[in-house]
N, C-alpha and C positions, 0 to 999 in steps of 0.2 A: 850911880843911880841906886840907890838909897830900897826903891821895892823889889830890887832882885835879893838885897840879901837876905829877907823872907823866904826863900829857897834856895840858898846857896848851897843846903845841907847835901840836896839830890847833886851835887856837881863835886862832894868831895868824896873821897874814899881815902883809907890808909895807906896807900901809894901815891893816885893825883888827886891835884887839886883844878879843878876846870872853870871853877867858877867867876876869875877873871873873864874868862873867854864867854860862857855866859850872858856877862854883863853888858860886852861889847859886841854880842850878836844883839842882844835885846835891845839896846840903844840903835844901835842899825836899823833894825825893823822898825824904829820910829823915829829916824832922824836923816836917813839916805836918801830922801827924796819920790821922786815920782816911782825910780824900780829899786828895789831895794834885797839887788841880788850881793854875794858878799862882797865885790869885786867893789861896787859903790858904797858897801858899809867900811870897806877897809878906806876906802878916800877919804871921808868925814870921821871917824871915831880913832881918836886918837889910840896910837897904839896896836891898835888893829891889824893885820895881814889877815889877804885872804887865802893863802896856803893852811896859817891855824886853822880861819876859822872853816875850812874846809874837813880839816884834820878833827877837829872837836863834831862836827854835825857825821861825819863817816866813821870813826872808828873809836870815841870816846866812847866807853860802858855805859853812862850814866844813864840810869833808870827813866824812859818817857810816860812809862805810864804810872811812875811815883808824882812825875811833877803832875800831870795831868789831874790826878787825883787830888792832891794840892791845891790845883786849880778850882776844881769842884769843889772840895770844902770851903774856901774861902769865897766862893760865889754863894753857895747854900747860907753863910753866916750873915751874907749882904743880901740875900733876894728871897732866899728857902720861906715857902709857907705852904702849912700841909692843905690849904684851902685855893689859895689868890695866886700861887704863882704854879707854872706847867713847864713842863719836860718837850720842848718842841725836835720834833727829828724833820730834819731835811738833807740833802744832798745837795752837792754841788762838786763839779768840773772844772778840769785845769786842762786845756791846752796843753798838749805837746808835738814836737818831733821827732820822728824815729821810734822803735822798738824796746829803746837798753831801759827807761825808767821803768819802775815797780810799777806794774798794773795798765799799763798805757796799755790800750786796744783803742779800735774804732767802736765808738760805741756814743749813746746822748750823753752831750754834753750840756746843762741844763742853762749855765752862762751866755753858749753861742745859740743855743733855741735851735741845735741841728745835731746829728750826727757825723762824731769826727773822731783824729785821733787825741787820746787823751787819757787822764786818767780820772777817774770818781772815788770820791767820798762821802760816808755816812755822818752827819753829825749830829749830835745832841745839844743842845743850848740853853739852859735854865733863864727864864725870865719870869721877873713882876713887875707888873705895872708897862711903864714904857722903859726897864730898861733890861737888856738879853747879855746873855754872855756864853761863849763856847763850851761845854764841859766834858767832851767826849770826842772821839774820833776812829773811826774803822774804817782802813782804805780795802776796796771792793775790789778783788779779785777775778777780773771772765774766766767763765772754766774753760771753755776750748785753749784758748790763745798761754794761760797759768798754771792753774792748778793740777791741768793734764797734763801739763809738759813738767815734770821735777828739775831738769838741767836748767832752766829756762826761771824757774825757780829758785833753784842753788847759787844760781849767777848773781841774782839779783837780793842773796845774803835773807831771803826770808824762810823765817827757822820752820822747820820740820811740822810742829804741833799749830802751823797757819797756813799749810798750803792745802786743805782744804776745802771744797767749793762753798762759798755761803752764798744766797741773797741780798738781795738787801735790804727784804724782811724780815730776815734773818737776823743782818749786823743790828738791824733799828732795836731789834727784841734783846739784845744782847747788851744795847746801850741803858735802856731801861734796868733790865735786870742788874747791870753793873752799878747802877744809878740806886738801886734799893738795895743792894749789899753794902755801900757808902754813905745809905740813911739821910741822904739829901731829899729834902722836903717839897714836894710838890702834889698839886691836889689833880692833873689829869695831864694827862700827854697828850699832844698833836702834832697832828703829819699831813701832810696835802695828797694829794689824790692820787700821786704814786707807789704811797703804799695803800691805797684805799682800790686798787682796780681790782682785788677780791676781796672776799671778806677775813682772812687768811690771820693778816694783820692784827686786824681787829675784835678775833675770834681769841688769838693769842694773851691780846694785852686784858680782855675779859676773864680770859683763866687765869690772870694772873693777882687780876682782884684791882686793875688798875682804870680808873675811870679813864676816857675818851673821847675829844672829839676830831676825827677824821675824813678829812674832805672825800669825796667820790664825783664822779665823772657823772655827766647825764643820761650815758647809757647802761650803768651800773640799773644791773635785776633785783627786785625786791617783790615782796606780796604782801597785801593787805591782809590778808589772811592766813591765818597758822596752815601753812602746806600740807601738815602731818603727814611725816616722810614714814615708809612701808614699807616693808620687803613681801613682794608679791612670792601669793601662796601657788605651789605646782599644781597644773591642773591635773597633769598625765604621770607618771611613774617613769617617762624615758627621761632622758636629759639631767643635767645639773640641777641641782638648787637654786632659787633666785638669792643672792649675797648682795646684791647694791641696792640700795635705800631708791625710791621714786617717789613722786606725788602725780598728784590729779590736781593740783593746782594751778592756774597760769601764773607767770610771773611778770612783772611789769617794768617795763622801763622808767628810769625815776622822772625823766622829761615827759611822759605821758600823765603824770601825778601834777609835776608842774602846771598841766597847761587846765587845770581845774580851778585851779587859785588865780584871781582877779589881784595882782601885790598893790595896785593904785586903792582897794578898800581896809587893809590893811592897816594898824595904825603904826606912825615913826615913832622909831627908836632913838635915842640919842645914847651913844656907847660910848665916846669920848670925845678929848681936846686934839686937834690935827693942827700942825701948820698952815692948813688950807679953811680950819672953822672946824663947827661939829661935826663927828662923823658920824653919820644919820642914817637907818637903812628901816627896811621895811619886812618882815619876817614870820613865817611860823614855823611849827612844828608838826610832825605827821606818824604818828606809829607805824612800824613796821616790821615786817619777817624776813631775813636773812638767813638764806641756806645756801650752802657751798656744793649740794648735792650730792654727799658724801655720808654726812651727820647724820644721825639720828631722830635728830629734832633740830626746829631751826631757832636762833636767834631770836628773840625779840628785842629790838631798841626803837630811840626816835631820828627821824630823820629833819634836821635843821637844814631850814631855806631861808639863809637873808640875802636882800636886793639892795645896793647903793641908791640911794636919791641923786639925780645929776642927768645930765643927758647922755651919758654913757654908762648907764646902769649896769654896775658889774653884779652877778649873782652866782654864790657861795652858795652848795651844797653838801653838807657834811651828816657819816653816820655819828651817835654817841650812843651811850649808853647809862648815859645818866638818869635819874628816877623819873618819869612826869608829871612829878610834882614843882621840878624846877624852874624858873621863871625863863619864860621866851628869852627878854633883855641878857640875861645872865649867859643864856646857850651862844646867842648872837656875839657877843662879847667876847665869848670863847675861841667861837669858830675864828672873829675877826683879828686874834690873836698873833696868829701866823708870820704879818706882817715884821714883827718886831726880829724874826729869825731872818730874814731876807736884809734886812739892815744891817746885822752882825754880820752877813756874807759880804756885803758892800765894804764896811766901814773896816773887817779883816785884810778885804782884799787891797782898798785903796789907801790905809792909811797904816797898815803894822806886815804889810809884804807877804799875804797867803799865799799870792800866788807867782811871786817870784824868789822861787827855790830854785838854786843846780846844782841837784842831787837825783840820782837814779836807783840808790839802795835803799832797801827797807827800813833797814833801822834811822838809815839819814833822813828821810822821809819824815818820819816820825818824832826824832828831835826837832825837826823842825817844828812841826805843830806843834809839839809842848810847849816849843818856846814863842809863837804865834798867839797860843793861846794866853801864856804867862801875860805876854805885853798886852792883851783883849782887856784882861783881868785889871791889869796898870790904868787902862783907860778907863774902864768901868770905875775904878774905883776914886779916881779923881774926878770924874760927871757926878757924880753920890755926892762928893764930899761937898763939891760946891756948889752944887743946887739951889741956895738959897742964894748967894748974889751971883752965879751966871747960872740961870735955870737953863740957858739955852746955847750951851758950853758941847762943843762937838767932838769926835775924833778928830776930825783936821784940825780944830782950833787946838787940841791936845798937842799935836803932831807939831805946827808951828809953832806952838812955844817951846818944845822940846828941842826941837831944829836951832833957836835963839838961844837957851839957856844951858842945852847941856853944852860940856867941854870940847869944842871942833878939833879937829889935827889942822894944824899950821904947817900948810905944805908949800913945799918950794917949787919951782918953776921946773926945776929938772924933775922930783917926784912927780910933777900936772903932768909932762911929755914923757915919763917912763909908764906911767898909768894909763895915756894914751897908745902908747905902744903895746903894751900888753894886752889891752880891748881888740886891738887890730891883730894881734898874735892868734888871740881866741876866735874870733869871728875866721881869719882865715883857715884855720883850722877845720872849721864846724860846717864853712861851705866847701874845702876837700873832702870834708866826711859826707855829704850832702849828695857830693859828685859823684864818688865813689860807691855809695850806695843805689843811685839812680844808673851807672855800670852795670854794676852789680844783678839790677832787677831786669833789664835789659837781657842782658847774655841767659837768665835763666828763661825768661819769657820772650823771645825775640819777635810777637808779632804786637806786640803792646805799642 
């Protein structure tokens, strides 16, 4: 496969050379079928075992956040624009079982719409127009369950200078700023409403000089009027000082501003082309105050509200902090943005194997998604290329022609029943381990 060795460089050093192994993970992730854990890439890609490429994802050196960076620039040279295109951050969940993977806790998982065990990550995804691609990744660490525990940490091979506790307002601020030390060109970042539940977020990416538009919740507080925050003067000479900022303002809930606006007088927008027809919404704009009740002074930004036309009117609420000078259409368009980042988690997950990894250490973790992402990059780059006679050229239709043309392994009848045997080796294995653990919780807990 001809576009890995655009980075083969990151797979050699003056001792090994990994980049065969590389090639043949990558072809994996887009030629193994429905899961495309190694076990199935070693079946189809010739050449392949899955003990290497086990060996190469756990204990090879090679650099993930050299290729990853790689990754970003060649995404910025196809989509980079310091105006039209944005820096979208969102998250997403992976199922698991058991305790031993990096980061697994109970905790939302944003895939199953529940809280389970699992593990999460931050992403970052450069897009313009309709098309995104992955550029960053930070896996999120719970502090009770990680960062507090170092053994529990040490086990799981993640280095010293990361066991740390962050956010995941944190990692998002961390992907940005990584994103502008890399001089990748985008005119505003967005994020949905999980990082938008304070103004925290949004308070950050403003000092940082970085325009915005990010979703918020209906019962996200705001005021119509500058609060002007105070520190109350003492009346008496006993006591402390007053130290905390207050107002004498009331604040509002953003659904009580809603229910003021009529969206049927309103006029439609037409934001773009959908598979389904125009996408058509109905929208304004509303100034507002933003205090965290902390600051000194509050925020002023505008508060974008667009509504879908349809009988099941979906309606988007987001803060920015763009001029208001800026055209409704234009903010609406922004907000409506988002979408494009939920697709790259789909078209990741179902067609280049995001989420069937088995690996439990840090650094495995992590090759992984370099190399998740490298193959995002492959796809992206062939949908670009031939936009003009298949404008409607897909991940899966990538994936199936890759399936037909790249080079298969020609397997024999005894390799199909040794590869069956070894699936049934593993799986027994994993429900001993299963058994023994549910023992296990048993005898510490006996009234469970």
């Amino acid at each position: 496969m001809s576009f890995v060795k655009n980075f083969s460089k990151h797979f050699r050093s003056y001792r090994h050379d990994v980049s065969d192994k590389a090639r043949q993970y990558a072809c994996g992730l887009m030629q193994a079928g429905s899961r495309k854990n190694m076990d199935r890439m070693a079946e189809v890609v010739p050449e392949a075992k899955s003990r290497n490429l086990q060996q190469f994802l756990t204990h090879s050196k090679w650099d993930d956040r050299a290729v990853i960076d790689h990754v970003a620039s060649e995404a910025d040279a196809l989509l980079g624009d310091r105006k039209k295109a944005c820096l979208l951050i969102d998250e997403s969940g992976f199922e698991k079982q058991g305790r031993m993977s990096v980061g697994t806790a109970h905790q939302w998982l944003g895939r199953l719409g529940k809280v389970d065990n699992g593990q999460v990550a931050v992403f970052g995804a450069l897009t313009g127009g309709r098309y995104a691609v992955p550029v960053d990744v930070r896996l999120y660490l719970p502090k009770e369950e990680w960062t507090e525990n170092p053994k529990r940490c040490a086990k799981a091979g993640i280095p010293e200078a990361r066991r740390s506790f962050k956010t995941k307002d944190k990692l998002a601020i961390e992907i940005v700023q990584h994103a502008c030390k890399n001089d990748l060109r985008f005119g505003w970042v967005g994020a949905d409403a999980g990082y938008g539940k304070g103004p925290g977020f949004c308070k950050a990416l403003d000092k940082m000089g970085q325009r915005f538009v990010v979703d918020i919740h209906s019962d996200f507080h705001v005021y119509l009027e500058d609060p002007a925050p105070y520190i109350p003067q003492k009346k008496t000479r006993r006591g402390r000082k007053f130290e905390r900022y207050r107002s004498d303002a009331k604040s509002l809930e953003v659904r009580e501003i809603l229910g003021n606006y009529a969206f049927a007088d309103l006029p439609v927008l037409k934001l773009r082309q959908t598979s389904r027809g125009t996408l058509k919404v109905r929208a304004f704009c509303q100034s507002v105050y933003v205090w965290d009740g902390v600051s000194e002074q509050a925020d002023k930004w505008q508060m974008v509200v667009s509504q879908l036309l349809g009988s099941k009117p979906d309606t988007k609420i987001s803060l920015t902090n763009f001029p208001q000078t800026t055209a409704i259409k234009t903010l609406a368009w922004m907000q409506r943005q988002r979408y494009w980042v939920e697709r790259v988690f789909e078209d990741a997950k179902s067609e280049c194997g995001m989420a069937d990894y088995q690996v439990r250490k840090w650094q495995a973790w992590h090759h992984h998604m370099a190399l998740v992402m490298m193959a995002m990059l492959f796809m992206l780059t062939e949908r670009m290329r031939h936009a003009d006679t298949y404008p409607l050229l897909s991940c899966a239709d990538i994936e199936e022609l890759l399936a037909h043309f790249l080079p298969r392994r020609n397997i024999t009848k005894k390799e199909i029943i040794g590869q069956l045997e070894h699936r049934h080796r593993k799986r027994s294995a994993a429900i001993r381990s299963h058994a023994n653990s549910s023992k296990k919780s048993k005898s510490i807990n006996p009234h469970n």
